[in-house]
VODREN-269083 format. One record per residue: z negated, y, x of N, C-alpha, C in turn; residue in three letters. Coordinates in steps of 0.001 Angstrom, whole numbers, padded with zeros to 6 digits, always signed. Example, Ala and Ser with C-alpha at 12.3 -4.5 7.8 and 13.67 -1.06 7.14 Angstrom:
# residues 2
-007800-005690+013190-007800-004500+012300-007800-003300+013200ala/-007080-002250+012850-007140-001060+013670-007870+000030+012900ser/
This chain:
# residues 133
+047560+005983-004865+048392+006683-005826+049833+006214-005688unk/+050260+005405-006476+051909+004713-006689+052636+005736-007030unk/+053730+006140-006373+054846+007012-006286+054395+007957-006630unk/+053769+008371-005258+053407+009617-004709+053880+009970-003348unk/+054757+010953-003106+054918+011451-001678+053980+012275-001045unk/+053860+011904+000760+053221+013000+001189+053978+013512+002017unk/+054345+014615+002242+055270+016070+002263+054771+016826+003310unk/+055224+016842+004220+055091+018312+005246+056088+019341+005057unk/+055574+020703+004545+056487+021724+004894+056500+022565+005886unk/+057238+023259+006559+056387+024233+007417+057777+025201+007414unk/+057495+026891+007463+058600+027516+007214+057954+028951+008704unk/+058836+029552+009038+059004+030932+009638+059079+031870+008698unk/+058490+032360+008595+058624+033491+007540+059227+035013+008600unk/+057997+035030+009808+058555+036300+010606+058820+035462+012232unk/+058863+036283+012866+059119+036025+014300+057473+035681+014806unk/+057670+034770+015085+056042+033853+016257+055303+033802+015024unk/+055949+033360+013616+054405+032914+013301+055160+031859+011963unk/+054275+030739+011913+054940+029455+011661+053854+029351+010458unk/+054096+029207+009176+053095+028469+008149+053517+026688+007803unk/+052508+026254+007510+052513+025175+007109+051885+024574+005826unk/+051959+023487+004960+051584+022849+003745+051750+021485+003874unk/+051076+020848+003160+050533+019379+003013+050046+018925+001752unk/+051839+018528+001457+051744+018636-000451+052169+017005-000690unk/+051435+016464-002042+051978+015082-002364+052607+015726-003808unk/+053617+015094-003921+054890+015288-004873+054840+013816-005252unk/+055654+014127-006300+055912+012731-007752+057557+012138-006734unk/+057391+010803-006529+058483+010085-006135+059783+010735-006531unk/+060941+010783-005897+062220+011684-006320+062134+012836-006494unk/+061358+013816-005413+061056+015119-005603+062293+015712-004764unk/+062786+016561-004285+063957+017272-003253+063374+018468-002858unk/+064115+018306-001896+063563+019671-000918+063353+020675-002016unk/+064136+021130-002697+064118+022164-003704+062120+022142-004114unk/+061861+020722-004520+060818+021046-005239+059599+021127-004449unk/+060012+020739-003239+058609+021086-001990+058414+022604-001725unk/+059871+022704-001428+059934+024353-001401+058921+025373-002114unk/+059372+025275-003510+058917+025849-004479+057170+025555-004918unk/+056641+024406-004343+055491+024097-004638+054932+024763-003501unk/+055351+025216-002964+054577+026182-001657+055046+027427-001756unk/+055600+028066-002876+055606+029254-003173+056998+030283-002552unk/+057557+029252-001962+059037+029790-000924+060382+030129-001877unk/+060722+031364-001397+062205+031614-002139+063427+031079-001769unk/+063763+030187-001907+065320+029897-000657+066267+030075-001475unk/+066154+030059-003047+067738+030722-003700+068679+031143-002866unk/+068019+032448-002787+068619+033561-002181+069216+033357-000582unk/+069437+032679-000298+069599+032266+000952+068732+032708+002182unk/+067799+033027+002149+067230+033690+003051+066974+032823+004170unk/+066288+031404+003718+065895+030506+004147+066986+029206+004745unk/+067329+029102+005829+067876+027350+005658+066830+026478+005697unk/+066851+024974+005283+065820+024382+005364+066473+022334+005750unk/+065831+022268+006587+066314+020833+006857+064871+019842+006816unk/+065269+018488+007342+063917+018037+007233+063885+016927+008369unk/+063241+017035+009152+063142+016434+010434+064319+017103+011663unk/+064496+018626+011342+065902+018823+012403+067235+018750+011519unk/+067113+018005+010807+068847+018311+010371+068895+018739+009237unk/+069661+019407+009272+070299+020387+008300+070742+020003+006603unk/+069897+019944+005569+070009+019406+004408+070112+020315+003180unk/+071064+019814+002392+070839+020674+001226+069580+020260+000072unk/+069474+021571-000493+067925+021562-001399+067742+020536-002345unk/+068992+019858-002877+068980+018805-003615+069038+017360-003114unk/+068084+017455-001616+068440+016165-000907+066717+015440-001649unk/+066961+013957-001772+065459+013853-002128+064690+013282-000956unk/+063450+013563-000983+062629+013481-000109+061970+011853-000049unk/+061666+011492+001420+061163+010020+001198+059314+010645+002013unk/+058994+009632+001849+057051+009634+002058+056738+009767+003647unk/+056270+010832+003810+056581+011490+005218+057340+011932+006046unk/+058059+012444+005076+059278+013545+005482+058265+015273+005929unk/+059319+015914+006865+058512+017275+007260+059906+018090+006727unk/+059985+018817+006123+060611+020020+005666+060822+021046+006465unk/+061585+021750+007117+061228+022985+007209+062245+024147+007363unk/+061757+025264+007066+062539+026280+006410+062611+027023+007675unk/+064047+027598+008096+063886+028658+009105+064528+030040+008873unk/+064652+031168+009393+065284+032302+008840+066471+032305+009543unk/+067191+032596+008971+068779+032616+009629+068740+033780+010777unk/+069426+033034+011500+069855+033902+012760+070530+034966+012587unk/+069466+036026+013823+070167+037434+013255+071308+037837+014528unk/+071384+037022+015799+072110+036732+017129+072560+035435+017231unk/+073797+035770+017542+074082+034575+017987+073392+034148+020069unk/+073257+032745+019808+072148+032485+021451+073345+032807+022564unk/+074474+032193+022102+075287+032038+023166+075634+033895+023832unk/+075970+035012+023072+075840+036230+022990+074802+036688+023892unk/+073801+036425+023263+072027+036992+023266+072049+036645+025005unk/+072334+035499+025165+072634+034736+026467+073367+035742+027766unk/+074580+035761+027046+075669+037030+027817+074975+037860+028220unk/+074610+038539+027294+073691+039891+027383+072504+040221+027884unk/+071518+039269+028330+070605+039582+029034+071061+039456+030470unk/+071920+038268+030578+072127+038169+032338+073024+039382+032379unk/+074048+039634+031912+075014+041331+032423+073355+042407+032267unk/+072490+042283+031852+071617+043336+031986+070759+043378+032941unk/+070213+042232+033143+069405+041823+034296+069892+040584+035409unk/+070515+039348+035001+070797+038770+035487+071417+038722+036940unk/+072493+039937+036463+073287+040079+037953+072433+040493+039010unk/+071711+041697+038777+070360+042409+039613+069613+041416+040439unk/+069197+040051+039453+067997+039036+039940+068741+038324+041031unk/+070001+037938+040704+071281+036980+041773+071491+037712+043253unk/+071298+039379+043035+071731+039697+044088+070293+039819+044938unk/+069277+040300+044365+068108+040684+045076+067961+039542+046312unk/+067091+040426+047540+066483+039862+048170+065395+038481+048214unk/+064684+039041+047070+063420+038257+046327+063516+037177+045606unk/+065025+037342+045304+065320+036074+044576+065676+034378+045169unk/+066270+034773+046318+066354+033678+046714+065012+033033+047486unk/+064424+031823+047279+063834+031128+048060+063247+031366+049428unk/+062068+031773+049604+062227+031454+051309+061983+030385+051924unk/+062456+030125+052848+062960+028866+053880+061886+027726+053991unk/+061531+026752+053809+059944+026300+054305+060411+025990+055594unk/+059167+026347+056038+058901+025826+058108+058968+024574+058257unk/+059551+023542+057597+059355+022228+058345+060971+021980+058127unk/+061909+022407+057769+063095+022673+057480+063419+023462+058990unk/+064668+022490+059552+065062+023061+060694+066058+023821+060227unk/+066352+025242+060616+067495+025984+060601+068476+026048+061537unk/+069756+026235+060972+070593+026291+061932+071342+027619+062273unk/+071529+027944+063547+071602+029558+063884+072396+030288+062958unk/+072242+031470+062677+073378+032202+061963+074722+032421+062756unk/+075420+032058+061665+076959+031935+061988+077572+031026+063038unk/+076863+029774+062681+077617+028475+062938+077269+027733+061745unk/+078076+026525+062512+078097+025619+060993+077767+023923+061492unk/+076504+023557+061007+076173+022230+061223+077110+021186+060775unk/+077144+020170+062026+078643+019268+061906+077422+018141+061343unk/+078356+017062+060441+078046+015904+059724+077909+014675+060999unk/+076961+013873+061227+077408+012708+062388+077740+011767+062343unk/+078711+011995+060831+079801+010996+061046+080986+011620+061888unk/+082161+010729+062305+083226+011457+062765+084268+011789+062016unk/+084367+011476+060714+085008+012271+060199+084891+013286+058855unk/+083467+013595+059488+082732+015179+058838+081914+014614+057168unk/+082016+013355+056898+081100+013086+055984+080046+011866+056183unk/+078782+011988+055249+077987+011106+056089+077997+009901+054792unk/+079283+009867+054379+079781+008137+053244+080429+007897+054191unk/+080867+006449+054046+081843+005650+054774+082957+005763+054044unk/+084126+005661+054479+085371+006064+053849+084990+004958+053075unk/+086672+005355+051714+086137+004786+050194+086476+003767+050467unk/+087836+002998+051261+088404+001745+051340+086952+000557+051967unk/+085920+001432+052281+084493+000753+052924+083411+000275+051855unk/+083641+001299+050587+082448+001019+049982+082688-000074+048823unk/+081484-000386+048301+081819-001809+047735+082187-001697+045682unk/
């Protein structure tokens, strides 16, 4: 079939659940018209929609195996959402007992409340910088 695209859409409609379509369109079709051939409203802004990851407007035209897809606009911002779980839980997990690691046995420890010296002599184990190449 000569100038015919084949089209992946795939959109979020709700939270955890992803639809998809597998439409051939007439050569010089645009996102707009993939959209709409799968029954999707994006007028209204509800929808952003890019195609492979980046961010495109509806009048971009589509080339022959392009993937579409529509996502719902963010109702949080991540960086926020982020803040807010560690001040809720985060600090709790940092301080607990349980959180940190325990020791493996083939790992020598060194007594509490001293401090293991480096064996170089002057406390690092590089060679000074005027040494290295």
């Amino acid at each position: 079939m000569a100038g015919m695209l084949r089209v992946t859409v795939a959109a979020s409609l709700q939270a955890s659940e992803v639809r998809e379509w597998q439409l051939r369109l007439p050569a010089g079709a645009s996102v707009a018209d993939a959209v709409l051939a799968c029954g999707l409203d994006v007028q209204h802004g509800h929808l952003a929609c890019g195609i492979w990851g980046r961010a495109v407007e509806l009048n971009e035209r589509l080339r022959d195996g392009d993937r579409v897809e529509c996502c719902r606009p963010l109702t949080v911002d991540p960086k926020l959402a982020r803040r807010q779980r560690f001040a809720s839980q985060g600090a709790r997990r940092a301080c607990s007992p349980s959180a940190a690691p325990a020791p493996s046995p083939d790992i020598e420890q060194a007594p509490t409340g001293s401090r293991r010296r480096s064996p170089h002599p002057r406390g690092s184990a590089l060679p000074p910088a005027s040494h290295r190449p």
